[in-house]
N, C-alpha and C positions, 0 to 999 in steps of 0.2 A: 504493500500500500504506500501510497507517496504523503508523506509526513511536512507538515507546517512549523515554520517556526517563527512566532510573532513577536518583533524587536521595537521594544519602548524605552526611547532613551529617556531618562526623567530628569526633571528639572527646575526642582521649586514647585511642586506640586501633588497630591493627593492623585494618584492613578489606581486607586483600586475600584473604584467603579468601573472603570472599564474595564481591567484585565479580567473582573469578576461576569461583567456583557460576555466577554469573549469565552470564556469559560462556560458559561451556559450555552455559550451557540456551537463549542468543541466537535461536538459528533456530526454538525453539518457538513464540516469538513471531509470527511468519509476515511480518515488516516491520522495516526499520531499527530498531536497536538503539544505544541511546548510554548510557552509566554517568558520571553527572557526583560527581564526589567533591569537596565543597568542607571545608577544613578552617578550623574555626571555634577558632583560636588554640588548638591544639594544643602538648605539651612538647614539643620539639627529638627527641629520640629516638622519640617516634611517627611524626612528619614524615618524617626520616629512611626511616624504613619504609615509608612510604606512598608516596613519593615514586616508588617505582618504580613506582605504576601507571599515570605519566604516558606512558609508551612501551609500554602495550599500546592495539591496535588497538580505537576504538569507547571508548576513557575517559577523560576529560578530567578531570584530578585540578588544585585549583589553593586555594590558601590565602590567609586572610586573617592580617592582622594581628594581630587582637585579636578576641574573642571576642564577638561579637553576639546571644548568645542563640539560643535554639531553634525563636521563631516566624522572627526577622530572616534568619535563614541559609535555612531552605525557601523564603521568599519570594524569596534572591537565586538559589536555583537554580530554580525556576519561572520565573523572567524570563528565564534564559538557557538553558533548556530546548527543543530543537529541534523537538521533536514532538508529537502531538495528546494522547496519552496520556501521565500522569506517575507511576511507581510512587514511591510514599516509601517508604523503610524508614528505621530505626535502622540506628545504622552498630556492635549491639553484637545483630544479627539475627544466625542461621544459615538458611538454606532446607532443609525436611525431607525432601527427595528430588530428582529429576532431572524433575519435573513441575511443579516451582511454576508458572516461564512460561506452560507450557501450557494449567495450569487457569485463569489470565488472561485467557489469548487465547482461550476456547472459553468465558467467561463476559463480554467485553467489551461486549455486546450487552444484556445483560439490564439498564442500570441506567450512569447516568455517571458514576458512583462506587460501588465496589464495595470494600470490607472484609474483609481475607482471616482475621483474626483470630491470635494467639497463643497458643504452649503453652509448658510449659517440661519439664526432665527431669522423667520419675516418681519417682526416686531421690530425696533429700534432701542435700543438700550436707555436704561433711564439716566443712568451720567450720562452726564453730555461728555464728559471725557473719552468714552469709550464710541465716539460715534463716529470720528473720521475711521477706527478701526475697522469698524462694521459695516460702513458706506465704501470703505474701496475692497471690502472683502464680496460683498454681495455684489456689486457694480464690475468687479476685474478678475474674481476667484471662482465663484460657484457658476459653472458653466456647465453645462449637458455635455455629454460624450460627444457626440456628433459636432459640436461648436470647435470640443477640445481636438476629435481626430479630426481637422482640418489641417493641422500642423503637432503632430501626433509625438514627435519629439521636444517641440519647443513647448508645449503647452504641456510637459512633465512637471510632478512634482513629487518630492521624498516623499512628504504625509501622503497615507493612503495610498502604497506602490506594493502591488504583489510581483515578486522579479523571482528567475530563476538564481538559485543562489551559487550556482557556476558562475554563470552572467555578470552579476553583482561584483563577486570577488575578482573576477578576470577585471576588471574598467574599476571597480573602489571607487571613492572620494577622492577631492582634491583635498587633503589635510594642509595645505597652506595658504587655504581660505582659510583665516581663523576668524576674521570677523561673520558680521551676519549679513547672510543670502548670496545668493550663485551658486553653491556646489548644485543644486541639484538643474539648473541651466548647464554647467558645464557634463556633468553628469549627460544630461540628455544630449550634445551634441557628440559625445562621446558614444552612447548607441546609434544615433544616426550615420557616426561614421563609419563603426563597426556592421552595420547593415542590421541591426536587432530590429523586428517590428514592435511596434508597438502599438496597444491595442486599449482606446482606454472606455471606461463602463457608466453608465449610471448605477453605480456604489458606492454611494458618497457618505462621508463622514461629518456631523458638524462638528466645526469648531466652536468650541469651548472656551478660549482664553482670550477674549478680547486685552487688549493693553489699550492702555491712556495715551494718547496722541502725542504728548508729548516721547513717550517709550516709541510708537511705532516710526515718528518722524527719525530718532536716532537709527535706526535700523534701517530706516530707508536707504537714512545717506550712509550708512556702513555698505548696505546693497552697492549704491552708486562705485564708492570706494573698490569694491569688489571687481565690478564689471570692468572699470577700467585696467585691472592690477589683470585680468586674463588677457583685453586687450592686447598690451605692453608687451606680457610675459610671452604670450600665445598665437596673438591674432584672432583669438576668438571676441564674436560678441557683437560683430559689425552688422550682421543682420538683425539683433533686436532692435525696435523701435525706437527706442532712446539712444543708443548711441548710434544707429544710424541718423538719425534729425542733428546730433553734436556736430557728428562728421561733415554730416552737407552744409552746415553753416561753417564748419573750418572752412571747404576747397571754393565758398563762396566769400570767403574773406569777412563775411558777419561774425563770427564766434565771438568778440570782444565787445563790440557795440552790444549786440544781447545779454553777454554777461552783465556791463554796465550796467546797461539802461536796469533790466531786474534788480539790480544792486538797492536800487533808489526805495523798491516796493517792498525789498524781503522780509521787512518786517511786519508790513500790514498782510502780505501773502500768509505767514507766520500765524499772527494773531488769525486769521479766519481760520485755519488748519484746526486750531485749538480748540475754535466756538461749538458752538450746537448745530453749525450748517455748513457744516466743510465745505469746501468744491473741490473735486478730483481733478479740476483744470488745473486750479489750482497749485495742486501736489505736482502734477508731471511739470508746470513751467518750475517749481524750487529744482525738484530731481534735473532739470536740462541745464539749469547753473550750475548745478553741484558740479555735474557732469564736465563743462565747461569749464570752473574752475580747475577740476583735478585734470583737464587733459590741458592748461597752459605750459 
């Protein structure tokens, strides 16, 4: 029988409601079942909590020291990963019914990596803090499979990827992304290159863990930092939307005038990011400064 094994890197959070979902939907699977929870230097009181999902049956929960980042952590649990098949989630997912597994196991066939995709509530969060979060997750992120296999490699993402774990280990993480976002953009041009299909699903997870605008804007611009740093290193990157708009305004000799002129706004762009009515226009002109800045 072809056996699962589901990797939650954990990270300042309470994961046993899920790993306990996934445990009750085990047998949908139709083969051994293992839930590996590694916690990537966690606060003392989440540890705590988590700790007891070391004595249930089929989970092996166990902690590092210090915090290794987000590609170095999936990489350590894919090495110690017992089975052929490796579901990744976030460890800040919910599963939207009592059929995730199933829709898994009755699409493992079609494809060696398979994308089940994200949603989030329909409702709006009542901080206003947490709404630019939830406004460009519903607006940019939760997308139907069909939208997503339009560009089946670029429209990848870690959360929610069941992959062959041959697959996985042969191509791994970039471990010197260490800040946040890209590995799993480079990730994806890496099966593109390799010829992997890629095949993604309505199986989606929601997300759980909204962050306050001001946490998501630093991340952003860690992203931005990111994309430019494979640029440099790689070459890669030039077909995403954002740094390809950077690029055309370099070979058109605008890149400085638009950094400027922006320069004058960033603060009031800033402050509406913050408020209760975000604009996502908004965000992509900051990210094309950013972007602009770090490619002078």
């Amino acid at each position: 029988m072809i056996g699962l094994s589901v990797l939650i890197p954990v990270f300042n959070n309470d994961v046993r409601p899920l790993v306990r979902a996934l445990l009750a939907q085990a047998a949908d699977w139709h083969g051994p079942v293992e839930i590996r929870c590694l916690d990537d230097g966690s606060q003392e009181p989440f540890r705590v909590l988590n700790r007891e999902l070391a004595g249930l049956p089929g989970v092996v929960y166990t902690e590092l020291e210090r915090n290794v980042g987000r590609a170095a952590i999936r990489n350590q649990l894919a090495a110690t990963a017992r089975y052929a098949w490796l579901l990744l989630l976030d460890n800040d997912s919910r599963l939207p019914d009592d059929q995730f597994l199933a829709r898994y196991r009755a699409g493992r066939y079609l494809a060696p990596v398979l994308a089940g995709g994200t949603v989030y509530e329909t409702s709006p969060p009542a901080d206003d803090a947490l709404h630019l979060r939830w406004l460009y997750g519903c607006r940019r992120e939760a997308r139907p499979a069909a939208v997503r296999q339009r560009a089946p490699h670029g429209q990848l993402t870690l959360n929610n990827l069941l992959i062959q774990a041959g697959v996985f280990r042969e191509l791994g993480l970039d471990e010197s992304l260490t800040r946040y976002g890209h590995e799993d953009t480079k990730f994806g041009w890496l099966l593109r290159r390799s010829g992997i299909v890629v095949q993604h699903l309505d199986n989606p997870v929601l997300h759980d863990g909204l962050e306050a605008a001001s946490v998501f804007l630093q991340k952003s611009h860690d992203a931005v930092r990111n994309l430019v740093q494979l640029y440099r290193t790689e070459g890669l990157g030039a077909d995403t939307r954002l740094l390809g708009a950077a690029l055309r305004l370099q070979r058109w000799g605008l890149s400085e005038a638009v950094r400027t002129t922006f320069s004058l706004r960033q603060t009031q762009v800033q402050r509406n990011l913050l408020s209760a009515r975000p604009s996502l226009r908004q965000l992509d002109a900051l990210k094309l400064y950013w972007l602009l800045t770090e490619l002078r």
